[in-house]
Structure formats: structure tokens, C-alpha cells
VEXKOL-806811 format. One record per residue: x negated, y negated, z of N, C-alpha, C, O in turn; residue number from 1. Coordinates in steps of 0.05 Angstrom, whole numbers, plus 5000, padded with zeros to 4 digits. Example, Ala and Ser with C-alpha at 12.3 -4.5 7.8 and 13.67 -1.06 7.14 Angstrom:
2
{pt {4736; 5114; 5156}; {4754; 5090; 5156}; {4736; 5066; 5156}; {4715; 5066; 5169}; 1}
{pt {4743; 5045; 5142}; {4727; 5021; 5143}; {4742; 4999; 5157}; {4732; 4977; 5161}; 2}
# end
This chain:
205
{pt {8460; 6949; 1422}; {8472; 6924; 1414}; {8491; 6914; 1435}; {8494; 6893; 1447}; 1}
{pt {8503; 6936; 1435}; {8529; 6928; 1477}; {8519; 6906; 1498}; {8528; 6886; 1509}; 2}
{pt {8489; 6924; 1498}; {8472; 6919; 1525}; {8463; 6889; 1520}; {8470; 6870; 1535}; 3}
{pt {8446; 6886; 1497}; {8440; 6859; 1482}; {8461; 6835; 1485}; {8457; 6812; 1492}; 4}
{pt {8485; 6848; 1478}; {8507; 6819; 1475}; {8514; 6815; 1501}; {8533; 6799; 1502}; 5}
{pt {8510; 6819; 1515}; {8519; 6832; 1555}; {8497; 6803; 1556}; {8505; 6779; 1559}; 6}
{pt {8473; 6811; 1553}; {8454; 6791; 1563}; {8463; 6767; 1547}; {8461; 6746; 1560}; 7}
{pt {8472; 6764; 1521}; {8466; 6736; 1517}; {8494; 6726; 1519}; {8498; 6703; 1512}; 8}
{pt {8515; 6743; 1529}; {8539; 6724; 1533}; {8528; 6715; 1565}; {8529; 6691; 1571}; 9}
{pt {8520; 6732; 1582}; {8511; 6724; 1608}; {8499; 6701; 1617}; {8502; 6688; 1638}; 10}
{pt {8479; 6695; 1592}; {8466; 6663; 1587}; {8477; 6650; 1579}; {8475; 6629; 1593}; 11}
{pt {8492; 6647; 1562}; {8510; 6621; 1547}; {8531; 6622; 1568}; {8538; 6598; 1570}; 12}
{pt {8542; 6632; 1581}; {8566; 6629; 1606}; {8551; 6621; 1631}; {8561; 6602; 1644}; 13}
{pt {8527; 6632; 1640}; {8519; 6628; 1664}; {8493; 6603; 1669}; {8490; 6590; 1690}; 14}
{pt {8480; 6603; 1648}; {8461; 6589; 1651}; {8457; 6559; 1647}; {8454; 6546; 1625}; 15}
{pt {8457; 6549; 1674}; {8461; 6514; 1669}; {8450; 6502; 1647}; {8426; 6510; 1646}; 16}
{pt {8458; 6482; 1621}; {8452; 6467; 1602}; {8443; 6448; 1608}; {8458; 6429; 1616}; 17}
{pt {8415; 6444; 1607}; {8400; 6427; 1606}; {8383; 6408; 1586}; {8359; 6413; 1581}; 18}
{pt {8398; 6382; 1572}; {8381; 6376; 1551}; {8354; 6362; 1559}; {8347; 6354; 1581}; 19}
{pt {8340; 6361; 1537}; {8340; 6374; 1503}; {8338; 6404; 1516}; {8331; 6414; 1537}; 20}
{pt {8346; 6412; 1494}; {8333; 6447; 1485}; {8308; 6445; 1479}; {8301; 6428; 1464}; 21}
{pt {8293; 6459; 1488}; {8258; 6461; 1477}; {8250; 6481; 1478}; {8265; 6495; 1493}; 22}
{pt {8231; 6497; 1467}; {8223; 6518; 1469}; {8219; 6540; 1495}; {8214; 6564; 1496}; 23}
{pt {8224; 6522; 1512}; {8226; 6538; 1546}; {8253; 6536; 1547}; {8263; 6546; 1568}; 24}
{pt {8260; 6533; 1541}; {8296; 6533; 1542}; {8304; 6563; 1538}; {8296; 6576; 1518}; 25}
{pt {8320; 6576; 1560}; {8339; 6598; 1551}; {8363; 6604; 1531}; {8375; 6625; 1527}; 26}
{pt {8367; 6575; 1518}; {8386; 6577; 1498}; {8367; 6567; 1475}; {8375; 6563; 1452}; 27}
{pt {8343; 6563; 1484}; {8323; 6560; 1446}; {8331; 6590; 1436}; {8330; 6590; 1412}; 28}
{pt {8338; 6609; 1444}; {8345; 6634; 1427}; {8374; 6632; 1429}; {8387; 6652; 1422}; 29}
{pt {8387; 6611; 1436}; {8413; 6620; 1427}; {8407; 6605; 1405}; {8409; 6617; 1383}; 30}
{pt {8400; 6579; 1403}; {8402; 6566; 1374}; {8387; 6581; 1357}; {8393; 6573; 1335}; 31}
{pt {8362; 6605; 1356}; {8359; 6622; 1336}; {8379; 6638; 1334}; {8380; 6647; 1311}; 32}
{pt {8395; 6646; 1348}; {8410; 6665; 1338}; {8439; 6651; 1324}; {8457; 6666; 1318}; 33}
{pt {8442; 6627; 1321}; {8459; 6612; 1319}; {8451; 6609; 1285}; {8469; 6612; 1269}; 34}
{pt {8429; 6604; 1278}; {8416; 6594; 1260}; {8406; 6615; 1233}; {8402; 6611; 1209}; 35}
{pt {8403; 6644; 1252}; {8401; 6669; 1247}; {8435; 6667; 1223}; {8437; 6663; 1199}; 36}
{pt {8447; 6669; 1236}; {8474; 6681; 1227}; {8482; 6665; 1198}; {8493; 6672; 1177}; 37}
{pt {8471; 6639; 1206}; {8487; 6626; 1186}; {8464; 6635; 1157}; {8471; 6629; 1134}; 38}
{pt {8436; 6651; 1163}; {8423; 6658; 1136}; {8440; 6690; 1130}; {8432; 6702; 1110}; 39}
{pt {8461; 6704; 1145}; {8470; 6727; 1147}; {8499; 6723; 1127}; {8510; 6738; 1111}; 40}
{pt {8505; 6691; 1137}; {8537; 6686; 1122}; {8527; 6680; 1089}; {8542; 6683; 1069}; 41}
{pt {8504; 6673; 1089}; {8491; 6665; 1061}; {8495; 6692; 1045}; {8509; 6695; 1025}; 42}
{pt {8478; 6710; 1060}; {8473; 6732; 1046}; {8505; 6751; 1032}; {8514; 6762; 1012}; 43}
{pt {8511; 6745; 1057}; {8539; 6763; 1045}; {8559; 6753; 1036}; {8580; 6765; 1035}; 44}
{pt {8556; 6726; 1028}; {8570; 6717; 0995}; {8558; 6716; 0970}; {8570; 6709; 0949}; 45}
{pt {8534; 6724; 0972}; {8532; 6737; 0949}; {8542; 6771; 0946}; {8551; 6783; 0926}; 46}
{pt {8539; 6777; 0962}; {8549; 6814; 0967}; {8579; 6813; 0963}; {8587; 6829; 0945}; 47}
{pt {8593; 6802; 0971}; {8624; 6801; 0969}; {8626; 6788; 0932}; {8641; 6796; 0914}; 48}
{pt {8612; 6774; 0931}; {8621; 6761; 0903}; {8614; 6783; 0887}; {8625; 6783; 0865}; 49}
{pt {8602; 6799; 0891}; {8595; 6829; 0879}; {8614; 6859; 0880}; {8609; 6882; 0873}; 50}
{pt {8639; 6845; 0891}; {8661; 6862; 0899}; {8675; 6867; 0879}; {8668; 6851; 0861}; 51}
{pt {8691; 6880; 0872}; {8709; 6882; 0849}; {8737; 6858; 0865}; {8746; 6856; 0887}; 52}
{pt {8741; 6844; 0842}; {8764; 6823; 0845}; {8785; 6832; 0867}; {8790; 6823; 0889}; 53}
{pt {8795; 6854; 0852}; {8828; 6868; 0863}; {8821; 6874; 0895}; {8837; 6881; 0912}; 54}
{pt {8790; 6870; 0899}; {8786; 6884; 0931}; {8789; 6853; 0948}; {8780; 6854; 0971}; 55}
{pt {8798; 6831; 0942}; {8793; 6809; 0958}; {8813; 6791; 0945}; {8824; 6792; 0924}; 56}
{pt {8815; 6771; 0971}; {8835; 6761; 0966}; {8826; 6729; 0965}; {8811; 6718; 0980}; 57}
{pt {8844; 6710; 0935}; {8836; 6690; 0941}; {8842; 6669; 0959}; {8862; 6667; 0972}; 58}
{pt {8825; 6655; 0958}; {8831; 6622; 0978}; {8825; 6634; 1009}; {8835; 6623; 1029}; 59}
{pt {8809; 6658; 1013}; {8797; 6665; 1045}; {8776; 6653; 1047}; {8768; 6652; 1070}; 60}
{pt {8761; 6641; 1029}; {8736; 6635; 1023}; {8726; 6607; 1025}; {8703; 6599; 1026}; 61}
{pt {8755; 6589; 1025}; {8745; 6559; 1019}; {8759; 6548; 0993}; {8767; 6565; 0977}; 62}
{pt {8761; 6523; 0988}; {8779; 6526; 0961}; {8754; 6520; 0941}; {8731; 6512; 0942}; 63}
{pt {8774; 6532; 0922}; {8744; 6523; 0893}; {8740; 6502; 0887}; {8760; 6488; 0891}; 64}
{pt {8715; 6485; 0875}; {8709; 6458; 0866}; {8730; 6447; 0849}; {8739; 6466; 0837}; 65}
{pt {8739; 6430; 0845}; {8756; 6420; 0834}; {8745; 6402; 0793}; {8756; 6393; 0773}; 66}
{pt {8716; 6407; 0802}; {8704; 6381; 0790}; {8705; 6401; 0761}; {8686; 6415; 0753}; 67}
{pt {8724; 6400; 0752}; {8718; 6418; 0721}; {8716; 6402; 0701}; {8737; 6391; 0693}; 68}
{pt {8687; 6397; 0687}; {8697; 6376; 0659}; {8677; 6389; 0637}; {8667; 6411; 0640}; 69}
{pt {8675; 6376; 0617}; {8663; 6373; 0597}; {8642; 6369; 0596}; {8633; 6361; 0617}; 70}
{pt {8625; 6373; 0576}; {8592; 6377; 0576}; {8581; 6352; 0584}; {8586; 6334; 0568}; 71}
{pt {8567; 6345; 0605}; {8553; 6320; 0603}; {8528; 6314; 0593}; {8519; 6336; 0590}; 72}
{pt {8516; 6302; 0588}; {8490; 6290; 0575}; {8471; 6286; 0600}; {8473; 6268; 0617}; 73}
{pt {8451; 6307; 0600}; {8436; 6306; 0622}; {8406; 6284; 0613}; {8408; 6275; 0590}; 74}
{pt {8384; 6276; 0626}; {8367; 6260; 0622}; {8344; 6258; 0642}; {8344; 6259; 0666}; 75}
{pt {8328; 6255; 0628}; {8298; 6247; 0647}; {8295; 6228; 0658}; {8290; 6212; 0641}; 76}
{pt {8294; 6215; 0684}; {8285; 6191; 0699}; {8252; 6196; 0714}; {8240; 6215; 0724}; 77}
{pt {8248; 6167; 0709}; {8218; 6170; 0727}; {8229; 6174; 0751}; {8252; 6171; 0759}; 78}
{pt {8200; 6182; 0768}; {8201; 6179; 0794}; {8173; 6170; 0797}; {8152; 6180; 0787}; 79}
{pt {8175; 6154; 0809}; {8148; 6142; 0817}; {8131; 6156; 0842}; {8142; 6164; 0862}; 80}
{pt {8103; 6158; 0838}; {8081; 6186; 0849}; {8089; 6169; 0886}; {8097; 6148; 0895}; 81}
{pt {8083; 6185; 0892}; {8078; 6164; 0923}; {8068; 6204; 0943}; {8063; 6227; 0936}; 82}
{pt {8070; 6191; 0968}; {8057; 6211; 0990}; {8077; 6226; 0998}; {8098; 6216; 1006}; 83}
{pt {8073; 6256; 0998}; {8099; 6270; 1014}; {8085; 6282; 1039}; {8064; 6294; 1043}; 84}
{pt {8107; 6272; 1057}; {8103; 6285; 1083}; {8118; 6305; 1087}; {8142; 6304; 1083}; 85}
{pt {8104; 6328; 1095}; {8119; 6357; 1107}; {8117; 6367; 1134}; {8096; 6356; 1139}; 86}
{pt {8123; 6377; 1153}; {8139; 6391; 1176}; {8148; 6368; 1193}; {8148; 6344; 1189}; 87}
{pt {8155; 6384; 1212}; {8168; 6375; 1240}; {8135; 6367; 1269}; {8112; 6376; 1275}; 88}
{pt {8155; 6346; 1277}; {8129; 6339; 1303}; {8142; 6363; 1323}; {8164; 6371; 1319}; 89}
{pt {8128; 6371; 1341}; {8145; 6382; 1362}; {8163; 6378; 1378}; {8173; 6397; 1391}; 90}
{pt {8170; 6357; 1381}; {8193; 6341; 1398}; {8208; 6334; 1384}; {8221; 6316; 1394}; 91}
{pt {8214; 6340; 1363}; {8228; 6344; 1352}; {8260; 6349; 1360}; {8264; 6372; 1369}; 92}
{pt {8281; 6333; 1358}; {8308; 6340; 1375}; {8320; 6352; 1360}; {8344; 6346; 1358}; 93}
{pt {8310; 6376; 1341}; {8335; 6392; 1320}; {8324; 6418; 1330}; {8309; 6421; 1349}; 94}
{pt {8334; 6437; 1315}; {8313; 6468; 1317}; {8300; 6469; 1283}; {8305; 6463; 1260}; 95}
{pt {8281; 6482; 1298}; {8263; 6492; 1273}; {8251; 6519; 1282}; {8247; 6527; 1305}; 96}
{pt {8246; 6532; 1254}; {8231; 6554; 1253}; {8203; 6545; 1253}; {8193; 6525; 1243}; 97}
{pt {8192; 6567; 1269}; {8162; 6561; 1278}; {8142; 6551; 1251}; {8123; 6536; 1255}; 98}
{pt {8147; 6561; 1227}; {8136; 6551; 1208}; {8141; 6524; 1199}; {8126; 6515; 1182}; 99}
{pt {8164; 6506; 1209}; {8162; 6479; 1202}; {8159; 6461; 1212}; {8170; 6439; 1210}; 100}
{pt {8135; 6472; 1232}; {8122; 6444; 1252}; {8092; 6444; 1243}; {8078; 6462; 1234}; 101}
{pt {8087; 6420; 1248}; {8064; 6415; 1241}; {8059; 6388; 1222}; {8078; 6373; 1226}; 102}
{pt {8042; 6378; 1205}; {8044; 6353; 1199}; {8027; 6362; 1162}; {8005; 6374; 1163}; 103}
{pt {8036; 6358; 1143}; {8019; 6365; 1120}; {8029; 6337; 1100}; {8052; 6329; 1099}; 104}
{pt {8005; 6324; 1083}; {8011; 6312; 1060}; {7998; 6315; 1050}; {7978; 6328; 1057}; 105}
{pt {8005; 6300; 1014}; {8004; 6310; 0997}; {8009; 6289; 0966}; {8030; 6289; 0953}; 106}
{pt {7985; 6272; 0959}; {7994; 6258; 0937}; {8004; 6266; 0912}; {7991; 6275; 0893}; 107}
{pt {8027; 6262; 0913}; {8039; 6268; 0880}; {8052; 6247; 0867}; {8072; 6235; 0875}; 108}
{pt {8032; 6244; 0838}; {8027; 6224; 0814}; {8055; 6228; 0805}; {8071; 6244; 0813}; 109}
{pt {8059; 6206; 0784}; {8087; 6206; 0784}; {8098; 6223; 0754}; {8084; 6233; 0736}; 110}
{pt {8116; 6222; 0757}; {8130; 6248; 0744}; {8160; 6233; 0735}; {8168; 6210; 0741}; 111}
{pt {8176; 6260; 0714}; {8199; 6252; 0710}; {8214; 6275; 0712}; {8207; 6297; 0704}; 112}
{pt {8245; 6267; 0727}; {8264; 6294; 0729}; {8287; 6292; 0729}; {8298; 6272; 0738}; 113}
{pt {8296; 6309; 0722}; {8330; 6302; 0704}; {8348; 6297; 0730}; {8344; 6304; 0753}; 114}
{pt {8369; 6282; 0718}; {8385; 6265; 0729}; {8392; 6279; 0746}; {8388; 6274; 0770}; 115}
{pt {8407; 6304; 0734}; {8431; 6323; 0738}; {8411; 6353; 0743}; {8387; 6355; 0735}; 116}
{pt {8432; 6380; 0762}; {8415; 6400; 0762}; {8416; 6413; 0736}; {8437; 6406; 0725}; 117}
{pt {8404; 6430; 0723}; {8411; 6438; 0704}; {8430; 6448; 0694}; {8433; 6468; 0709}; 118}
{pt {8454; 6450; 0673}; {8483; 6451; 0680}; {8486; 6482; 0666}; {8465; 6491; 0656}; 119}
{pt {8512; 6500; 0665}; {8521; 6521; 0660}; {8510; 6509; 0625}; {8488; 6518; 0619}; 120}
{pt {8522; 6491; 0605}; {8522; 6484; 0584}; {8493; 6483; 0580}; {8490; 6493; 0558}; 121}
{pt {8470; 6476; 0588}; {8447; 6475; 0583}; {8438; 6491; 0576}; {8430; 6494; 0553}; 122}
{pt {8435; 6515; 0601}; {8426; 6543; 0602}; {8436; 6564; 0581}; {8425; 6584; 0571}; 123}
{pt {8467; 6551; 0576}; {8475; 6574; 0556}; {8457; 6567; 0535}; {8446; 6588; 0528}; 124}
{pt {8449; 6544; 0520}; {8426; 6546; 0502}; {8407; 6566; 0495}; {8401; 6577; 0474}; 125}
{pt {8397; 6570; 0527}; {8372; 6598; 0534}; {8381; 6617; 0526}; {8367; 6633; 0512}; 126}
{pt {8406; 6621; 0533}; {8419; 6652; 0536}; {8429; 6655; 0505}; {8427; 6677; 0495}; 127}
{pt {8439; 6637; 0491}; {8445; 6646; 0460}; {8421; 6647; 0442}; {8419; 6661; 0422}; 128}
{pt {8404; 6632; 0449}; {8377; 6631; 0434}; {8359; 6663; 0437}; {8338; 6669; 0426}; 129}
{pt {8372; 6678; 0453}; {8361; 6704; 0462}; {8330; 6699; 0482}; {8308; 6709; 0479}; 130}
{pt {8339; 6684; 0498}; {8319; 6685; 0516}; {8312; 6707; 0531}; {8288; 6713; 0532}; 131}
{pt {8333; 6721; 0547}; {8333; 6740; 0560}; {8328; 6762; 0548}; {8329; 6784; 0557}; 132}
{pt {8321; 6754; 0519}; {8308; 6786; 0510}; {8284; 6779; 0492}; {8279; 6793; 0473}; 133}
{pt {8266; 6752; 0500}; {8243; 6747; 0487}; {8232; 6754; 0518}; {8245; 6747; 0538}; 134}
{pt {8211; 6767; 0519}; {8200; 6774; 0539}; {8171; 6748; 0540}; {8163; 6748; 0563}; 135}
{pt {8162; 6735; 0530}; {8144; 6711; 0528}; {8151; 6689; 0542}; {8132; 6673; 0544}; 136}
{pt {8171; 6684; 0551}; {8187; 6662; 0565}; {8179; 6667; 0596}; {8173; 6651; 0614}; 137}
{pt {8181; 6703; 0597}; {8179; 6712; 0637}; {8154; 6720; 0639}; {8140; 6728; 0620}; 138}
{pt {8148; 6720; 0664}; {8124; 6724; 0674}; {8137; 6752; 0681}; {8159; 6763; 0678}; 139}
{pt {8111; 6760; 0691}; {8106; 6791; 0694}; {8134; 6804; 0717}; {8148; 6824; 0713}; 140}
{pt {8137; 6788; 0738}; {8156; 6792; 0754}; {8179; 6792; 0744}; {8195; 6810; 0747}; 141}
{pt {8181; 6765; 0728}; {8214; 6759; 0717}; {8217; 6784; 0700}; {8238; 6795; 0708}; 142}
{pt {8206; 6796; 0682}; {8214; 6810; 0663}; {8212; 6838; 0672}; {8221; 6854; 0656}; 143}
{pt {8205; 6845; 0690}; {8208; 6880; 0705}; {8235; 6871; 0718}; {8251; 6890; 0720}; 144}
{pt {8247; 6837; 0732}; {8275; 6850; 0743}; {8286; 6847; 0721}; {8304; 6863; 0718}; 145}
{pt {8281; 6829; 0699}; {8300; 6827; 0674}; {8307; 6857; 0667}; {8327; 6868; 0659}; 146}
{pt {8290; 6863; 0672}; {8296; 6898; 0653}; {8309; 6915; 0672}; {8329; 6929; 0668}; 147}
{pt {8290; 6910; 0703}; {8314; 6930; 0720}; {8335; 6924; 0718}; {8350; 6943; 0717}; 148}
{pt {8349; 6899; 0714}; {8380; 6888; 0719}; {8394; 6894; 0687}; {8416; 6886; 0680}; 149}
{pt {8380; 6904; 0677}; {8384; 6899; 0648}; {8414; 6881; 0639}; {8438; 6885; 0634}; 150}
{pt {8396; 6863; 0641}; {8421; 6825; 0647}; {8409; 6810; 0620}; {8386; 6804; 0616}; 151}
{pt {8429; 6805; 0604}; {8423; 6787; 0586}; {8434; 6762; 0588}; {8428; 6745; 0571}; 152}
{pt {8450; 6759; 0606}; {8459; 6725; 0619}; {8451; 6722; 0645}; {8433; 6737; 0653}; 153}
{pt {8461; 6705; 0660}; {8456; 6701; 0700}; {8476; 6714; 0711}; {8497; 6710; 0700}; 154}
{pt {8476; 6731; 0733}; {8487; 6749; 0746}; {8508; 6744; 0750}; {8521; 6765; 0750}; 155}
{pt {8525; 6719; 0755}; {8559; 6719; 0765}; {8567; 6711; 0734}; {8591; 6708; 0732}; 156}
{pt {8555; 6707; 0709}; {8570; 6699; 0690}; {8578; 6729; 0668}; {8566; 6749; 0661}; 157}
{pt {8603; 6718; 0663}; {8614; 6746; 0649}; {8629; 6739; 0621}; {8646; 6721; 0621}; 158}
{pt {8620; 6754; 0595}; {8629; 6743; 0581}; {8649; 6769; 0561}; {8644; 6793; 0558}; 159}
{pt {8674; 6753; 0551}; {8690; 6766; 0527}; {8706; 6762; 0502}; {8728; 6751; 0496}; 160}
{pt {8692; 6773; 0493}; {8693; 6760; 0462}; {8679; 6743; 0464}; {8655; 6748; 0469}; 161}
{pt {8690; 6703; 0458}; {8664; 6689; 0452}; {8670; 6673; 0480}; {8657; 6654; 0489}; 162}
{pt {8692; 6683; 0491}; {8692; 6667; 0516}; {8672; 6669; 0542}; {8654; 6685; 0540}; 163}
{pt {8674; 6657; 0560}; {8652; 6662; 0580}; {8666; 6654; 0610}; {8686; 6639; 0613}; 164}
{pt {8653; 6665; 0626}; {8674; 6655; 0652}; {8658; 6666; 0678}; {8642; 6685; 0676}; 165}
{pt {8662; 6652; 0704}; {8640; 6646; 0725}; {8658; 6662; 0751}; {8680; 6656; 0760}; 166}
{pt {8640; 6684; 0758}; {8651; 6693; 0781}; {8645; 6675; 0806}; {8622; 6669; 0812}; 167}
{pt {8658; 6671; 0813}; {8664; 6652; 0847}; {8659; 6672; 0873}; {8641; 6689; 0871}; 168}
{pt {8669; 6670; 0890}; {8664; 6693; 0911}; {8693; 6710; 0912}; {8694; 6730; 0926}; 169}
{pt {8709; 6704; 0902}; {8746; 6719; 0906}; {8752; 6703; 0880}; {8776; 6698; 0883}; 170}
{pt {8741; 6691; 0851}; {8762; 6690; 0839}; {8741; 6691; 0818}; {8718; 6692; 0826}; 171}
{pt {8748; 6691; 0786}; {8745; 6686; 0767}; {8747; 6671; 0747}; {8759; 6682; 0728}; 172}
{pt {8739; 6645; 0743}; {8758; 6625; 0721}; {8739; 6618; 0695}; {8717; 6629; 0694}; 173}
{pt {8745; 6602; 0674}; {8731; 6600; 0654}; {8705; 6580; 0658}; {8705; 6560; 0671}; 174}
{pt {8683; 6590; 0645}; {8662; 6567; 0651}; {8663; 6544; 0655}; {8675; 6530; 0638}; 175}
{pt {8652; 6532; 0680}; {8660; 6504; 0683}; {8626; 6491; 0675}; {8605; 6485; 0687}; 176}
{pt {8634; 6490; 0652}; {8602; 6480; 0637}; {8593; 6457; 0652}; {8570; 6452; 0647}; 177}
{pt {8600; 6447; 0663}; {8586; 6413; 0676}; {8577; 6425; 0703}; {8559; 6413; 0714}; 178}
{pt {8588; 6448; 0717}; {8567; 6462; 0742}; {8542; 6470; 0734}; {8535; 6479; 0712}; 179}
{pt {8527; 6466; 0755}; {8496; 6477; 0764}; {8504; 6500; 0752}; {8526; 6510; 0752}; 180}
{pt {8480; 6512; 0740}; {8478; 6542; 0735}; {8459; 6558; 0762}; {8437; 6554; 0773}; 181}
{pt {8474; 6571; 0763}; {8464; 6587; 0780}; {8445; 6618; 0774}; {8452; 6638; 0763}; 182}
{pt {8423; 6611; 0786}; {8407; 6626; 0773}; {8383; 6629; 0790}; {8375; 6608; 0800}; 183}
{pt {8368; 6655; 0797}; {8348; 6650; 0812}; {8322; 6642; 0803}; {8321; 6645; 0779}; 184}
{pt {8298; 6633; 0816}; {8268; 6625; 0804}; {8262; 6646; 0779}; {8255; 6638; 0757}; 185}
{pt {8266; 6669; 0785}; {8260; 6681; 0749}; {8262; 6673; 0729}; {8245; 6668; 0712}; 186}
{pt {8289; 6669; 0729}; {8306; 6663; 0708}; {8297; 6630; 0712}; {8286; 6622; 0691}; 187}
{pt {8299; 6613; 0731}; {8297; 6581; 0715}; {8269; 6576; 0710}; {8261; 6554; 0701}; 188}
{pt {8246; 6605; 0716}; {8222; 6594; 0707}; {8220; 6599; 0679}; {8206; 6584; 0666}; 189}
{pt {8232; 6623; 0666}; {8236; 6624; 0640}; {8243; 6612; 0626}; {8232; 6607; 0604}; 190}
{pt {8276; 6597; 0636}; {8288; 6570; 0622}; {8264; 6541; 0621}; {8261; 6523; 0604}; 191}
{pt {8254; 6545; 0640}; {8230; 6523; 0642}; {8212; 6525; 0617}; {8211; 6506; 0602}; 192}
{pt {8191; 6559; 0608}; {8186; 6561; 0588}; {8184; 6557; 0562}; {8165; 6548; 0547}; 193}
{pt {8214; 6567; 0556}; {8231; 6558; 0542}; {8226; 6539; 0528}; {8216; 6536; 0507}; 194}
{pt {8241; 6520; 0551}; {8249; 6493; 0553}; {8219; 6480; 0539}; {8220; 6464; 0520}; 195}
{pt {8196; 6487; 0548}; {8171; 6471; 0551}; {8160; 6485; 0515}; {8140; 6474; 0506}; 196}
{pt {8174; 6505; 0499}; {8176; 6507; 0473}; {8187; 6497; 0457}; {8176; 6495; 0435}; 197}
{pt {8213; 6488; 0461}; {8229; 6472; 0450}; {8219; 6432; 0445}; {8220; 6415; 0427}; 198}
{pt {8212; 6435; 0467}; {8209; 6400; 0466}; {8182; 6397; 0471}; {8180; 6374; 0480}; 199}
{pt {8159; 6408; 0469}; {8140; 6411; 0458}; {8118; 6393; 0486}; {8094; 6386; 0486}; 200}
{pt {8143; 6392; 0510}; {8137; 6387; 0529}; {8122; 6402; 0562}; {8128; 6425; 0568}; 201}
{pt {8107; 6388; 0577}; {8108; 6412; 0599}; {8128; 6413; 0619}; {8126; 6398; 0639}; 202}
{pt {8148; 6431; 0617}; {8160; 6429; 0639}; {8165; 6446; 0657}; {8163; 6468; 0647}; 203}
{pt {8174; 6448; 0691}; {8167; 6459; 0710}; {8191; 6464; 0724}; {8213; 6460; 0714}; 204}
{pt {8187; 6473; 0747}; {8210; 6468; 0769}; {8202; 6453; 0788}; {8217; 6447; 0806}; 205}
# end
């Protein structure tokens, strides 16, 4: 690793900057490794938010959202079908990973999708209705981690007595029911299930 950082401080100090960056470029790997890191800072706020409280300190982290309110009234809007275009051309003046060049479309009919992301107050619906322990809601995947995790709410939410409350990455405060719930594809394909039982609707992610 010594030897490694030797070479790439040697390039970013020595090696004349020439724009654009392009794939022949000696710093197209610094912007992967630039780009690298920031999927590394991702990872390890979830790992730290997995810390015991008393081991971290708050406000190192960024300050917390401020936006705390009351349940809102979420809703369906159309969206009208039209053509989606997907990747990057090659000349492209950003960086991309090699998988997002290229040119793909794709007609999609029109549809309807809620205003808002799904909120903490929604989902708790799922979670008191005993979702997480009707196994008919998950697919085969969801319900082997449901069981490894043996989790009957979403992973940062913690509840006592009838209260409930959202771990942050360094703090703990009471549910801020009008936030996104946070939750991975298992879990919101189940709430989707669910969801598509209740209102007698199909719904998806």
C-alpha cells in the first residue's frame, strides 16, 4: 500500500494536467480513485451508525435535518408514459463507470407515483400490521434476511414502550414521522406487497 500511494502521489504532483480527462489520461484513475472513496464514506456510515452511542461523538458528522413535523398526507400523481434514455456517450465530460456508457431506450406507458418518498408514518402501518412477521409479503430472499436479522422493524429504528425513535449516525432522537423511511429493497418490496393487499391495487417500486 506504501509503494502504491508513492506512485499515485508521484502522478497527481508530477504529471502535467491536461484537459479533458479521458480514458488515456493518467489521472482517469485518479478520478476512479476519487470516486472509489466516496462509495467507501457511504459504506462506513452505515457501520458507525451501528456503533454504540457513548462510542461517538455528536455534531462530527454534519448537523441533523432540521425538517421535523407531523404526518403528512402522501398521494398518487400521474406521470405521463414517454421514452427513457439511459447511459453516457463517450465524450462525455464527467467520469463514469464503464458500465454507464453506452446508449439504451425504453418505452414506458404511463403510470402513477406518490408525491412524497414513502414516509417513517406510512411504513409504521407495515410494521404494526405485523408485516415483518407475515412471511407472504417477502420473497424468498427478503424473508431468509428477515429471519437472519431477526428484525421486526427497519434496522436504525428502535422502539420503547410505545415510543419509537431513529438512530442517526452519532445521535438518537424521536421519530421524525414526515422522513423517508429508510429501508432496503427487501423490506420496501414487502411494504409494496403489502401495500398492493390493502388497496387492492398493483403496486411496485
Amino acid at each position: 500500500r506504501d509503494n502504491a500511494k508513492k506512485v499515485i502521489v508521484k502522478v497527481i504532483e508530477e504529471t502535467p494536467l491536461q484537459m479533458p480527462i479521458n480514458w488515456e489520461s493518467p489521472f482517469w484513475a485518479i478520478m476512479m480513485g476519487i470516486e472509489h472513496e466516496r462509495i467507501h464514506l457511504e459504506t462506513s456510515s452505515v457501520l458507525i451508525r451501528q456503533l454504540p452511542l457513548d462510542k461517538l461523538k455528536s455534531g462530527k458528522f454534519g448537523l441533523n435535518c432540521p425538517y421535523v413535523d407531523g404526518i403528512t398526507r402522501n398521494e398518487f400523481l400521474p406521470v405521463p408514459g414517454s421514452v427513457v434514455e439511459m447511459g453516457k456517450p463517450f465524450d462525455h465530460p464527467l467520469y463514469g463507470w464503464d458500465c454507464e456508457y453506452g446508449k439504451y431506450e425504453e418505452k414506458v406507458p404511463s403510470f402513477k407515483a406518490t408525491k412524497q418518498l414513502i414516509s417513517n408514518a406510512e411504513f409504521l402501518k407495515f410494521v404494526e400490521s405485523g408485516g415483518y412477521k407475515n412471511k407472504k409479503y417477502w420473497t424468498e430472499e427478503g424473508w431468509n434476511w428477515k429471519c437472519f436479522k431477526q428484525t421486526e422493524m427497519p434496522l436504525f429504528w428502535r422502539k420503547e414502550g410505545n415510543e419509537y425513535f431513529l438512530r442517526l449516525i452519532a445521535d438518537e432522537l424521536p421519530m421524525p414521522w414526515n422522513w423517508p423511511a429508510e429501508v432496503n429493497y427487501l423490506e420496501a418490496k414487502a411494504y409494496c406487497n403489502w401495500q398492493s393487499e390493502q388497496t387492492g391495487k398493483s403496486l411496485r417500486m
